[in-house]
N, C-alpha and C positions, 0 to 999 in steps of 0.2 A: 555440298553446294558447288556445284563447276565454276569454274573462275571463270572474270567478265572478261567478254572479247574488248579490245582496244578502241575498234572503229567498226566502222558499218560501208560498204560500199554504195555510190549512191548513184540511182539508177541512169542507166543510160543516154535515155534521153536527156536527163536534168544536165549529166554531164556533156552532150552533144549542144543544151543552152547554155551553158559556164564558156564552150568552148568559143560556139559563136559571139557571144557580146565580146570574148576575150579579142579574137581576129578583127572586129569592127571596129575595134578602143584602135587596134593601130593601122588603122586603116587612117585616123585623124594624125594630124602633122602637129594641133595642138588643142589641149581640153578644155573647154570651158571651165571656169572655176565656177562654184556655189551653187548654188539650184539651176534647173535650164533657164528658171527666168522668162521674161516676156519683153514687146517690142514697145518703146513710147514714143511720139512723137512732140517734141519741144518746139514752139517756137521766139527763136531770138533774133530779134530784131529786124524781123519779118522776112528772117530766113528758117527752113524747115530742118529737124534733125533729128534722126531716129537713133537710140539710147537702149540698149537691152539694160534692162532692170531683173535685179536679183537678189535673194538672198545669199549672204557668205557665211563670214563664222558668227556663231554665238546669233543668228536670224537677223543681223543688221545688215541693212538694204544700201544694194549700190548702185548706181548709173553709170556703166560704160559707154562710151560716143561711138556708134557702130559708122554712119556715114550721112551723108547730105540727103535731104528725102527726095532729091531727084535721082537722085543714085539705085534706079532700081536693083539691078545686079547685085549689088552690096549688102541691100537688103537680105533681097530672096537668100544670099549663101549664110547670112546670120539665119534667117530662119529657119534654113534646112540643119545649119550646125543647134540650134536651138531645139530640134525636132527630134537629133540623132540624140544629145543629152538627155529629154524626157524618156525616149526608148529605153535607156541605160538605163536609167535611174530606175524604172521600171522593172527592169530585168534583175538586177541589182537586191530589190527588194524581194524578189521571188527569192534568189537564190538562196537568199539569209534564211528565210522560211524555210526552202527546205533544208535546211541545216549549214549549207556552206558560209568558211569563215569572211565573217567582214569587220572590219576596221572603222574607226567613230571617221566623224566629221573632219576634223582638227586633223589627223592625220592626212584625210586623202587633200584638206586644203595643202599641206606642204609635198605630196606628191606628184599632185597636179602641176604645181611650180616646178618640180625637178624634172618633168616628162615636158613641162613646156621648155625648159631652156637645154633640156635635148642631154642632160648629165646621165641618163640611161642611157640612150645612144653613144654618150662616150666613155661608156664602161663602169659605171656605179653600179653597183652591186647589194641588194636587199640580202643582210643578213639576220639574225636573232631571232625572236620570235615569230616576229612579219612573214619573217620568210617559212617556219614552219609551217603558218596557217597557210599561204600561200602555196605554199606545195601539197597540201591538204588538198587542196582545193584541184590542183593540176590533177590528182595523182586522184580524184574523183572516189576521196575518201571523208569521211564523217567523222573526228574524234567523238569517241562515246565516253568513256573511261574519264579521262581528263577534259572534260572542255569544262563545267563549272571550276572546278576549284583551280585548272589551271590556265585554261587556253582565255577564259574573259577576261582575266587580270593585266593581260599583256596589254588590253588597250591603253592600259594608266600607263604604260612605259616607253622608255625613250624612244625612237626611232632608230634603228640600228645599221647606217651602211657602210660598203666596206669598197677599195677600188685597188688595185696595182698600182705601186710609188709612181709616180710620176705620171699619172693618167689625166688626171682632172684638172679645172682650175676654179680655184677656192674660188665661195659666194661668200664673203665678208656679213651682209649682211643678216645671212645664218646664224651667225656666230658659233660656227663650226669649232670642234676641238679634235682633232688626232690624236688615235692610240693605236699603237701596236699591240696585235694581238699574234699569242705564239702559233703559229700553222697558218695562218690566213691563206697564205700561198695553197698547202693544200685545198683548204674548203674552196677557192675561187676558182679553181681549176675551171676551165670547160664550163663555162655557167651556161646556164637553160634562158630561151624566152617567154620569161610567164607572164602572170600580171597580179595585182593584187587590187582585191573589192574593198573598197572604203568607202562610208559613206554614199551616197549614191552614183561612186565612178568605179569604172575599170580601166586602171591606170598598166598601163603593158611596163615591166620591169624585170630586171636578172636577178636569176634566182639561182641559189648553189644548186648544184646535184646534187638529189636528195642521199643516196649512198654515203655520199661522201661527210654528208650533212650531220647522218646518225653518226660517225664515227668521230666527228668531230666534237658534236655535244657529248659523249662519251667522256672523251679528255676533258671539255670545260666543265664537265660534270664532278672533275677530281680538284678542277682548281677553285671551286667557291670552300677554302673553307674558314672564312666566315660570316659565310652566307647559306645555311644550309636549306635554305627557300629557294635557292635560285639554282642550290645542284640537284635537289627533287624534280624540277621544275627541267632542265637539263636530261635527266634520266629520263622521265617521264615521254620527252619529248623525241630522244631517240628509242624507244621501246617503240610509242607511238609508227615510226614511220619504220621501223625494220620491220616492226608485223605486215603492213600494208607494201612494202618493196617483196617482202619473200613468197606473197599471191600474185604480182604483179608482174616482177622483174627480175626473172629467174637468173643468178649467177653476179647481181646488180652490188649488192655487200660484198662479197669474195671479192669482186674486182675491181673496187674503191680499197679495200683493204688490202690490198696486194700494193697499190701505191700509197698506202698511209705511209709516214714515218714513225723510226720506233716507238716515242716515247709515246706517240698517240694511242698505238696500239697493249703498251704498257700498262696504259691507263684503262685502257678498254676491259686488260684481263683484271683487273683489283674491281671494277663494275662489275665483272658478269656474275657473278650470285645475285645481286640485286634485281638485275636484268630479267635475269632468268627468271624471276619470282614474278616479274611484271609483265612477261609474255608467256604466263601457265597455259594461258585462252590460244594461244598460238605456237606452236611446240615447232612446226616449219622453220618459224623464224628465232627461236632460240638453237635449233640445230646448225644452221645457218651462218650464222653468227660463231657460233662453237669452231665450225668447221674453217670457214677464214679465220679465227685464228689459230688455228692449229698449223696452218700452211705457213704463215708467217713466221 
């Protein structure tokens, strides 16, 4: 029986729609949160006041004060921002169908927050799983192989970002924790501008380069061990995108691996039996891989 292919390439056009909603999300300065919602008009105390109503998290409904009802201008630019969100959320839903990753509710609500207060813009960086399905998505690829047993799971999971010391400035009311993680500096190298589908938004965010990405899951794939869910899960994930990099982007691994540091690439050589066992369906990219490290 031929071993399963990893992923499936998904066709052109669908990824020429992933691209465009992707360019329109940042064409907005800021996202509406929760459903698009609709316009109400209130009146208090026999003044008029138009209110976009919506649902948020968990389907409880909210009344935001859009502007004065003599305010037409104010109006019409809610309803056209109102307009551009049903589009998306539209698009959104196509895309999941045809297989591209998207992320629950609950997450893209706290996305939406980080794109509205502009912490992508100053350098935050989507790493962990997020970011795998994410470049999934970029990189106009289908996990086949792993999406039940691994890639749904991710939704239960933390949120995972990452920025250069001294970049950001803490939201307290996150209740954010810091952790050093070993190489980050590699992985954030040079990030990409992607976006990530959650829920019914396409929220524009940095994402690693993916090369860099596989070799990095590689190493953290030696450091779970006592977790050994989360180093499958790691292995998995860079098999996943070295197969779809060595169809895609010729020379893209060899030259992420030429700037690894050692110990990453260390790690990389005690994986590759594994490896190699999880890309039979792909023999390109287990040569590949061989061959950066062999230069190393």
């Amino acid at each position: 029986m031929p071993a399963a292919r990893l992923y499936r390439r998904l066709e052109l056009n669908f990824h020429t729609q992933y691209a465009e909603a992707k360019e329109r999300a940042r064409t907005e300065l800021a996202l509406l949160p929760g459903t698009p919602g609709s316009l109400t008009l209130r009146t208090i105390k026999g003044q008029g006041y138009w209110y976009r109503r919506y649902k948020a998290v968990a389907g409880k409904e909210v009344e935001d004060f859009v502007c004065r009802q003599a305010d037409a201008a104010a109006q019409q630019a809610m309803q056209g921002r109102m307009e551009a969100a049903a589009w998306m959320q539209a698009q959104v839903r196509q895309l999941r169908l045809l297989g591209m990753q998207v992320a629950d509710k609950d997450l893209a609500r706290l996305l939406v927050e980080l794109h509205n207060r502009q912490l992508f813009a100053g350098g935050l960086a989507l790493v962990g799983t997020l970011a795998f399905m994410s470049l999934l998505n970029e990189l106009g690829a289908v996990a086949v192989a792993g999406r039940t047993q691994d890639i749904d799971l991710a939704l239960r999971q933390a949120l995972k970002l990452a920025a250069p010391l001294g970049g950001l400035v803490p939201i307290p009311e996150l209740a954010w924790h810091a952790q050093t993680v070993p190489f980050f500096d590699y992985l954030l190298h040079a990030p990409r501008g992607g976006a990530v589908l959650a829920g019914g938004h396409c929220i524009p965010a940095n994402l690693p380069d993916p090369a860099r990405f596989v070799w990095h899951k590689l190493y953290s794939s030696t450091q779970r061990h006592a977790d050994t869910a989360k180093a499958r899960k790691d292995l998995q994930q860079a098999a996943v995108l070295a197969a779809v990099l060595s169809d895609l982007e010729d020379g893209a691994l060899e030259e992420a691996a030429a700037a690894a540091p050692a110990p990453v690439l260390q790690a990389a050589h005690t994986r590759l039996p594994a490896l190699l066992d999880l890309l039979a369906a792909h023999p390109a990219a287990g040569e590949a891989l061989q061959a950066a490290l062999r230069r190393c």
